[in-house]
C-alpha positions in Angstrom: 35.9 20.9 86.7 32.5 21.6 87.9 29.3 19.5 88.6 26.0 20.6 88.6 22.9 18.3 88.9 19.9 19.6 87.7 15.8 19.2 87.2 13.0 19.7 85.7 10.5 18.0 88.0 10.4 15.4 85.9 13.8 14.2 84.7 17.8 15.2 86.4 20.4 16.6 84.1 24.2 16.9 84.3 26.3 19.3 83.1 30.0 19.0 83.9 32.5 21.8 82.7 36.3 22.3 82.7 36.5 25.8 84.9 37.4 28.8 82.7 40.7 29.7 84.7 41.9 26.5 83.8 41.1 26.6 80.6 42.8 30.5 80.8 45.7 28.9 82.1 45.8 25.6 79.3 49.0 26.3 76.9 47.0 23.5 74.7 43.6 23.7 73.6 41.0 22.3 75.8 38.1 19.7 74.6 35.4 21.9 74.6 32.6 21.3 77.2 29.4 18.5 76.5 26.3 20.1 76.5 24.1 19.3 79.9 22.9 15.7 79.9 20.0 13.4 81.3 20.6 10.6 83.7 18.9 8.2 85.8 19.1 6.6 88.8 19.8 2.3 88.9 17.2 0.3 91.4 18.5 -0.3 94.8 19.1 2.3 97.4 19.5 5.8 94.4 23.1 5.9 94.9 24.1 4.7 91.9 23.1 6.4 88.6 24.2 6.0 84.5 24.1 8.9 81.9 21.5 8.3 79.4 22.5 10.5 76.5 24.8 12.7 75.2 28.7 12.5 74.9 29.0 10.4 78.4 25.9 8.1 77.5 27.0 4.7 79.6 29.0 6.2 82.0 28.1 5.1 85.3 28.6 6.7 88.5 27.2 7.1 92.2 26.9 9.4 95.3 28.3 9.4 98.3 26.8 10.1 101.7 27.7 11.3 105.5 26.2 9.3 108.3 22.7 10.7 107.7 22.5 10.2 104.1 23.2 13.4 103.3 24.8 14.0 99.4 28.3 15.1 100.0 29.6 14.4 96.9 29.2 12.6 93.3 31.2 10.6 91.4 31.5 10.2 87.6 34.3 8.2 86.0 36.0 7.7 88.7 36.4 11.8 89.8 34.8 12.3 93.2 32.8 15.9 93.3 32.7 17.2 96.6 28.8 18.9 97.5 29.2 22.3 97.7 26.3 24.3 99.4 
């Protein structure tokens, strides 16, 4: 899958998609793919976050950081995203 955060300025956005060789290479149909959706981030320190809307409204997850605080990666239900640049 991959994870792309996004914004406006004024509000972040998720969009997480099953990758098209995968889906390519599925003998069974696929769910299809939830529309980018908006999140915010939970008081304390902005490493944890929960969805807001949209077909993963609830889920919680959080990012993790190298020694100096740096996003490396970003999880969401319990999948770990590793940052790539």
């Amino acid at each position: 899958m991959t994870f792309t955060i996004t914004t406006d300025g004024a509000a972040l956005s998720l969009e997480v998609l099953i990758r098209p060789e995968i889906r390519a290479a599925s003998e069974v149909e696929l769910p299809a793919d939830y529309p980018p959706f908006a999140f915010g981030l939970l008081p304390g320190e902005g490493d944890e976050y929960i969805v807001t809307d949209g077909g993963m409204k609830g889920q919680r997850g959080f990012f993790s950081r190298d020694e100096n605080r740096r996003v490396i990666g970003v999880d969401l239900a319990g999948r770990l995203f590793a940052r790539v640049l």
